[in-house]
C-alpha positions in Angstrom: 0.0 0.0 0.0 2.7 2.6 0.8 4.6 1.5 -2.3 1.6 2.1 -4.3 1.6 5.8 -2.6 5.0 6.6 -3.4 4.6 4.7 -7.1 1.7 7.5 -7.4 3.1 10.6 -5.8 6.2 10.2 -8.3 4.3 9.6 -11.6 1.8 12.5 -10.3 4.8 14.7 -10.3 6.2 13.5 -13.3 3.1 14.3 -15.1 2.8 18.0 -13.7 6.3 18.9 -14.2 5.8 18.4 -17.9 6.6 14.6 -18.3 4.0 14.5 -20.6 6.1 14.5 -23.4 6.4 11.0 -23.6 3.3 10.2 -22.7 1.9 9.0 -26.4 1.1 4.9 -27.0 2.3 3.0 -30.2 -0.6 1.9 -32.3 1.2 -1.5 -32.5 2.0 -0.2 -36.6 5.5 0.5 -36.5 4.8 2.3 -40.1 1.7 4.6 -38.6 1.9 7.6 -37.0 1.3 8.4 -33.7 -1.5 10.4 -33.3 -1.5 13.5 -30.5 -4.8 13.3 -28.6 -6.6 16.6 -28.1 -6.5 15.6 -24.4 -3.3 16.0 -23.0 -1.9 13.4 -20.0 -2.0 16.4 -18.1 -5.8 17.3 -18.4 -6.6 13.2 -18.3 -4.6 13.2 -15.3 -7.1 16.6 -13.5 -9.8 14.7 -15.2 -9.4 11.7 -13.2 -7.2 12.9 -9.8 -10.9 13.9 -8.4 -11.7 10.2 -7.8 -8.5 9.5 -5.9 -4.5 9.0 -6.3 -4.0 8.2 -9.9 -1.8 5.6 -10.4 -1.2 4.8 -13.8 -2.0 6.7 -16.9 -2.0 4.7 -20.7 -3.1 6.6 -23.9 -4.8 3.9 -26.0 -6.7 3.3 -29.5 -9.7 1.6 -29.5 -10.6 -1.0 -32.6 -12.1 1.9 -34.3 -9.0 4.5 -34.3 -10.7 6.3 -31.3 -8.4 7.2 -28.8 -9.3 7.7 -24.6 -6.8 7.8 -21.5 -7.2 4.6 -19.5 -6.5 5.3 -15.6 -6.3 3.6 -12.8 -7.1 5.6 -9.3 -6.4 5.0 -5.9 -9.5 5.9 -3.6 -9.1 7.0 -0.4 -10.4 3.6 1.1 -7.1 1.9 -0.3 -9.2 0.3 -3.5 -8.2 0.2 -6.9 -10.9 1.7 -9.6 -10.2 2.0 -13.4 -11.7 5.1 -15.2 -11.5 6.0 -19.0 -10.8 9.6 -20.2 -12.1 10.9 -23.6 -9.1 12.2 -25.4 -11.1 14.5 -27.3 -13.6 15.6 -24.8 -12.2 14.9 -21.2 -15.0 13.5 -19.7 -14.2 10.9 -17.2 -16.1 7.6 -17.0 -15.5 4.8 -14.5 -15.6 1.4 -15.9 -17.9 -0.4 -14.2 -17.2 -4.2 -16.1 -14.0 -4.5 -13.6 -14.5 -4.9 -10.0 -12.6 -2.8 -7.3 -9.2 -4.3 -6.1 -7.0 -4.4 -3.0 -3.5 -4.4 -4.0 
């Protein structure tokens, strides 16, 4: 649980201090191009934080070419939820088809 904490409190950082850079998935075609979402890892990450500790952050394409931030958040109660981020419109949605976790 601490480890989680600290694993969170650094990649929080990392994200506000301008780490987003780097923060762009492969669309598993080594000959495509990477497409910048509208929706930086910064505003996913403000989008989400509200919920809890985020504790991972992954920019991925669905099978359709649409692209949304998939988070995962630390509540306050020590539980693990998972909650998608529009890259084009920010709205944040919990996914409800995965079950809260202890880690």
């Amino acid at each position: 649980m601490k480890r989680n904490l600290i694993i969170a409190t650094v990649t929080t950082a990392a994200l506000l201090t301008g780490g987003t850079a780097a923060a762009f998935a492969a669309t598993g075609d080594d000959d495509a191009p990477v497409k910048a979402p509208k929706v930086t890892a910064e505003q996913a990450l403000k989008a989400a934080a509200s919920h809890g500790t985020v504790v991972s952050l992954d920019l991925d394409d669905d099978d359709n070419g649409k692209q949304a931030w998939d988070v995962e958040v630390l509540t306050k109660d020590g539980k693990t939820q998972d909650w998608t981020v529009d890259a084009v419109t920010a709205k944040a949605t919990q996914d409800k088809d995965t079950d809260d976790q202890d880690d």
